[in-house]
N, C-alpha and C positions, 0 to 999 in steps of 0.2 A: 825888484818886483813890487807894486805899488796894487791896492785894492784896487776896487772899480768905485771912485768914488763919484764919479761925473754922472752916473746913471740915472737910476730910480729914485727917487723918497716913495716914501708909503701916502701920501695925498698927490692924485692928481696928475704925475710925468707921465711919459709915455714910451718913451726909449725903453726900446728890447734888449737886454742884458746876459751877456754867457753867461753860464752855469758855473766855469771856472776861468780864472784868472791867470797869469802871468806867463812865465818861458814854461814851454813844455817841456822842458829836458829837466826843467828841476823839480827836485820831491814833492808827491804829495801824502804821500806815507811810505813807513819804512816801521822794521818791527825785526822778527829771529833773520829772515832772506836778507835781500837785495830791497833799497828803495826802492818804491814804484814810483816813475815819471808821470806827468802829467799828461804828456800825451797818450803813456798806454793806458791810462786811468781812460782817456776819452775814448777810445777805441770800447776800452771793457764796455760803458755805459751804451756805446751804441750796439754792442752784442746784446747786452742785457736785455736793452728795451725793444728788440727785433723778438724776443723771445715771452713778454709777457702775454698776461690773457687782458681780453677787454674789459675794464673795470673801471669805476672813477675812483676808486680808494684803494691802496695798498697799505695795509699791516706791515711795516718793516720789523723783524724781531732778529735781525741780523745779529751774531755775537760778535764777529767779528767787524773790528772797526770801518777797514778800507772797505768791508762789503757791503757795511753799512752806508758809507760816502755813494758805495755804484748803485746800492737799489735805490736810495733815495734821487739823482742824477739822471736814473730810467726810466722812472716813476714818472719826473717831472717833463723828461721828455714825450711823456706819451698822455700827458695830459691828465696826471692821477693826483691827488694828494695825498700825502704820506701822514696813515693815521700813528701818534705816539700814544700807544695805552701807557696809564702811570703806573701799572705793573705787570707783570709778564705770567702772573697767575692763570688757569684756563678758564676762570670764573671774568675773570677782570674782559679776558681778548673776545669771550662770547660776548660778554656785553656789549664790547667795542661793534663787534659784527653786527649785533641784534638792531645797532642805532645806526650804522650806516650797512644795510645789508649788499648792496653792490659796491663788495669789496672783495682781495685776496689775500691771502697770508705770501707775505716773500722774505724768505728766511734763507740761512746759508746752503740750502740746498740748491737754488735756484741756480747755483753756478757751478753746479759739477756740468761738467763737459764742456763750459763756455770759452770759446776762443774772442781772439778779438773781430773786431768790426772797421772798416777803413769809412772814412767819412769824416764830419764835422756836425760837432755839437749845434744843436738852433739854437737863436737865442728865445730868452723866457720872456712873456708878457710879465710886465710889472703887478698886472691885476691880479695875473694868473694862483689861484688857491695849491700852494706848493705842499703845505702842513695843516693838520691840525692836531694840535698838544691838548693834552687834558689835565686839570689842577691833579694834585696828589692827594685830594680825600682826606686831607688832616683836618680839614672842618668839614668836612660832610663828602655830598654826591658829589666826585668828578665831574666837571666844566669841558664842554668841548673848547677851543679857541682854535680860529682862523686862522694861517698865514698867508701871507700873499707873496709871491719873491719881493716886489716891492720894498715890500718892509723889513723883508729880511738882507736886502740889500741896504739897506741906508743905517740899518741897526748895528749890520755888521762892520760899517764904516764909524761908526760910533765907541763899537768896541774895542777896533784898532788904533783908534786914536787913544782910548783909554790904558791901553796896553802898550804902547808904541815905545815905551823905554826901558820893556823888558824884551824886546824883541831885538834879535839880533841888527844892525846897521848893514843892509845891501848883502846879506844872506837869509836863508832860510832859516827860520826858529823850529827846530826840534818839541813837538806839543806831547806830553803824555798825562791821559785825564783817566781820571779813574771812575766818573761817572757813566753811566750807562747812556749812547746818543739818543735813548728814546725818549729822555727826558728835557727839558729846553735846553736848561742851563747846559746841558750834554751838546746840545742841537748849534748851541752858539757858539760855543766856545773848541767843540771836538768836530766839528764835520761845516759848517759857516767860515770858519778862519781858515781852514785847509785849504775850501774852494774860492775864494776872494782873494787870502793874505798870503803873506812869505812865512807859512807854517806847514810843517809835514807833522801829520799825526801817526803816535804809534799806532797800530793795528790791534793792539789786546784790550781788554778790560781791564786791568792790574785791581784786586781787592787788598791781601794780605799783606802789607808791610815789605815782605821778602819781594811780593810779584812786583811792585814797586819801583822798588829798590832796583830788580832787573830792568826793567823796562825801561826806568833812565838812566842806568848805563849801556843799555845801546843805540842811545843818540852820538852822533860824531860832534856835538857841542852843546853846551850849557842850554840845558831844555828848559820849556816850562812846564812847571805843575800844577794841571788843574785838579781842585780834589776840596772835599768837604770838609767843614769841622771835626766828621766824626774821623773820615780815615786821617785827618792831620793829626789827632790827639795819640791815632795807635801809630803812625810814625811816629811820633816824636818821643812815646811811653816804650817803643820799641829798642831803642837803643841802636838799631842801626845806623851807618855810616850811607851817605845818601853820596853820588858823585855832585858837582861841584852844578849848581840851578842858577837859569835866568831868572825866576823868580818863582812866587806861587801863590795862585790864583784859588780863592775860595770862596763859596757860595751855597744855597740852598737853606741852613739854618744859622740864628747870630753867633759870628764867632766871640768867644771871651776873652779878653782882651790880654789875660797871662795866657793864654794858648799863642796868642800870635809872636809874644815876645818871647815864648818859651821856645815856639817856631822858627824867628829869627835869629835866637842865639844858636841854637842848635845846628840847622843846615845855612846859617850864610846867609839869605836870601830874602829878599823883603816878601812878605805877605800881604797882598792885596784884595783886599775883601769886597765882592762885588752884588749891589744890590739891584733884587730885582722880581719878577713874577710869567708866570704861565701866560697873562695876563699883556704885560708890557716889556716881557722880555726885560736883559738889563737895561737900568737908568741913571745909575750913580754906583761913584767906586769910595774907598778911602783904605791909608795904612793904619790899622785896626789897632796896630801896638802904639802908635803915635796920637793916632786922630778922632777923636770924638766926632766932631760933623763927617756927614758925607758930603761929598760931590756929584753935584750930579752932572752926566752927562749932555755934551755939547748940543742944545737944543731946549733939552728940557726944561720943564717947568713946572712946579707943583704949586697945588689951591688946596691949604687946609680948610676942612669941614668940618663939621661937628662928629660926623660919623664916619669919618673916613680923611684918605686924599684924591683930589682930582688932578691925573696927570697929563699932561699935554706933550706930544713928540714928537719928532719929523717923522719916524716909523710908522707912528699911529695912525689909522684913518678914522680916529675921532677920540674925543679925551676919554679915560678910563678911570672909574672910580674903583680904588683898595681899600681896602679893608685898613691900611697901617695909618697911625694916629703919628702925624709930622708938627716942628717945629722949625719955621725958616728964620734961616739966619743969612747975617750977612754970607758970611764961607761957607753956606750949605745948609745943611738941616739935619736937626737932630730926632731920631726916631721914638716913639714911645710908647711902641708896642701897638698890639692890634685891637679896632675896637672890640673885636669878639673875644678878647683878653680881659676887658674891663667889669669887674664885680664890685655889684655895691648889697650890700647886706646889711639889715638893721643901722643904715643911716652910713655905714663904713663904707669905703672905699680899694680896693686894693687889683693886683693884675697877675694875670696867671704867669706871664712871666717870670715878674719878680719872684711870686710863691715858688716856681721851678727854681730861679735862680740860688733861692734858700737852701730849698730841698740840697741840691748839689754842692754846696756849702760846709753841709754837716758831713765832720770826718768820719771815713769809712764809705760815703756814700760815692758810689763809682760813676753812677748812669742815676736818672732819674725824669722824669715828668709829670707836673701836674695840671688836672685839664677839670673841665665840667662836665657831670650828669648831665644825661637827656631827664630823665626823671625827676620829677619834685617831691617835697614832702609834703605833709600838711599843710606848712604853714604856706606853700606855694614858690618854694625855695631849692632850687637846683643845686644838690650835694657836690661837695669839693671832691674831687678824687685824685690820688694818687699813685704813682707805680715808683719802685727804688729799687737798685741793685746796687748789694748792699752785702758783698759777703761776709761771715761771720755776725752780722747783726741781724735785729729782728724788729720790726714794726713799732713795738712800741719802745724803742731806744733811739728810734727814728723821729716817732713822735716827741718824745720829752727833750730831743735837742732840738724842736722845730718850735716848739712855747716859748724857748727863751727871745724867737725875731720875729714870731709871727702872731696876730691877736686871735685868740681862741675862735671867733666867728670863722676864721677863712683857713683852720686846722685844716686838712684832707681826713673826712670821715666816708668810704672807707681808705686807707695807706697799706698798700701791701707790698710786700718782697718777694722782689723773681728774678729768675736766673739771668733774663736778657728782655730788654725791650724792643718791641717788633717793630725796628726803623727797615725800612728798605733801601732798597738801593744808592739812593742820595742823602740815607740819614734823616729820613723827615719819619714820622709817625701819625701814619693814617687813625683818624680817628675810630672808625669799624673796629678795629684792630686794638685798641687802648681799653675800648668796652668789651668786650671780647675778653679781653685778659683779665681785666680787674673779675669778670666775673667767673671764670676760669681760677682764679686764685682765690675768690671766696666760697668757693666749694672745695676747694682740697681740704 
């Protein structure tokens, strides 16, 4: 079974595209039962969407994975677009309501008592508005962003090529992702390669190392693993024995680069680290333990800026300016962090990055991040801040191993110690959430 690559681009085609791809008798997810085929998959989605209400937006907050694939599949058969709030708080989903208010929430209720549906899938206008994903608030207000099939059509043929030699030859690839599908990286990689590619995805969420661990041993062959920095670091600190992987696939925040090797020695299997945004979806891949540049993917094209990069993509329907600060090379381009990274103080220079990279550096330091005040001082200068988790230590032990690599201008004043930092579900850390804490710790 082969993608649908002859279809869409995101500029311009016009050929109407299925929802899903290949032989119907083979998996498109599978988990604790029986795989489900692709035919009863298409069956459910026509039950589904016989039974929705009239709305032009659907909330999917599906826990389950496969029921995640059918709302989203009903949704788009009835002409909805699937909103992904960036968290699943009820602060976050009213908001989501409050901005697009003809919407419905479709969560795993929605299929008790659903039988199947006899019929055949339409196919989707390429123009047609399928998603909209919103940033994760690590730098500020959530972003709506648009999808069209289109684009997620031709993105998804992008990704498969980028993947294509961790994938089984003329079978199905076994997929288990630990990220949550309301996320993109989640959207492309857990519920997009299902419907297009020779991939059946598990059905659960897996967080805990153990749930993991289960979930790809109940693939009938060498699965792959999609999954973050963070949950690769408590695999790998875990000590468990993992069954034998086609590979693993990571994303959302920079992986470091003893994580990937420490990855690779450990379960076998190469780590493929995949860049990308809410924004432009992925764009470039590379093996993280080997490879300083990345690659970008088949099409693209990046325009360094002063302030940014301008990316150009067969997916896009028009370039998109990031925020990340690139250097092209021949074999790709090397990243260097984001301009809203870049701090310059009393004539200095330096990146919150690197500063974080320090921070996690100093032994003892387990978890760490450091970011910028909203606030200024007098002199009209936004205070450095820091968060560390750091057990058995305390703040200023942290501090005096941080003077010996870092220049006193860009110290973290206030730096405090806590039990856990508030990443969510992909590991990223909203910035609300970073102020919040610092100042929650300076009142204790």
């Amino acid at each position: 079974m082969s993608a649908v690559l002859n279809a869409t681009t995101g500029r311009g085609a016009l050929q109407a595209t299925a929802l899903v791809a290949g032989d119907p008798a083979q998996a498109i997810a599978f988990g604790e039962g029986a795989a489900v085929c692709r035919a009863r998959f298409q069956r459910e989605v026509l039950a589904l969407a016989s039974r929705l209400p009239a709305h032009a937006h659907a909330i999917n907050l599906c826990e389950d994975r496969y029921r995640f694939l059918v709302a989203f599949c009903a949704a788009a058969v009835r002409g909805q677009a699937t909103l992904m709030p960036p968290a699943r708080a009820p602060s976050v989903i009213e908001e989501i309501r409050q901005r697009h208010p003809d919407s419905h929430i479709l969560d795993d209720d929605a299929f008790k008592g659903l039988d199947e549906a006899m019929g055949t899938l339409p196919a989707i206008d390429p123009g047609a508005t399928v998603a909209i994903g919103f940033t994760s608030g690590s730098t500020g207000q959530p972003q709506a962003n648009p999808k069209t099939w289109g684009a997620f059509v031709a993105s998804t043929a992008q990704n498969l090529a980028a993947l294509a030699d961790l994938l089984a030859p003329d079978a199905i690839t076994p997929l288990v992702a630990t990220v949550p599908p309301q996320h993109m990286y989640g959207m492309e990689m857990s519920v997009l390669l299902p419907l297009l590619g020779p991939v059946a995805v598990h059905t659960g969420k897996p967080f805990f190392p153990g749930d993991v661990a289960r979930a790809l041993g109940q693939a009938e062959r060498p699965p792959l693993l999609v999954t973050t920095p963070v949950h690769l670091r408590a695999l790998v600190e875990s000590g468990l024995a993992l069954p034998s992987l086609a590979g693993i696939v990571t994303a959302t925040a920079p992986l470091p680069v003893a994580l990937a090797r420490a990855a690779e020695a450990r379960f076998g299997a190469e780590v493929r680290e995949l860049f990308g945004s809410t924004e432009t979806c992925v764009i470039a891949r590379r093996r993280t333990a080997v490879d300083t540049a990345w690659t970008p993917l088949p099409g693209v094209r990046l325009h360094p800026q002063p302030d940014g990069t301008l990316v150009e993509a067969p997916h896009l329907h028009a370039p998109v300016v990031l925020a990340d600060l690139v250097e092209v090379r021949e074999a790709g381009f090397i990243l260097h962090g984001r301009s809203s990274d870049l701090l310059e103080i009393a004539g200095k220079r330096a990146s919150l990055g690197d500063l974080t990279r320090k921070l996690l550096a100093v032994p003892g330091v387990t978890d760490g991040v450091v970011f910028q005040l909203d606030d200024a001082d007098a002199a009209g200068v936004r205070r450095i801040a820091a968060l560390a988790v750091a057990p058995g230590m305390d703040a200023r032990a942290i501090g005096a191993a941080l003077r010996a690599s870092v220049d006193p201008v860009f110290l973290p004043r206030p730096l405090r110690c806590v039990a856990a930092l508030p990443r969510n579900e992909t590991g990223k850390l909203p910035r609300q959430a970073l102020i919040a804490l610092v100042k929650a710790a300076s009142q204790s």
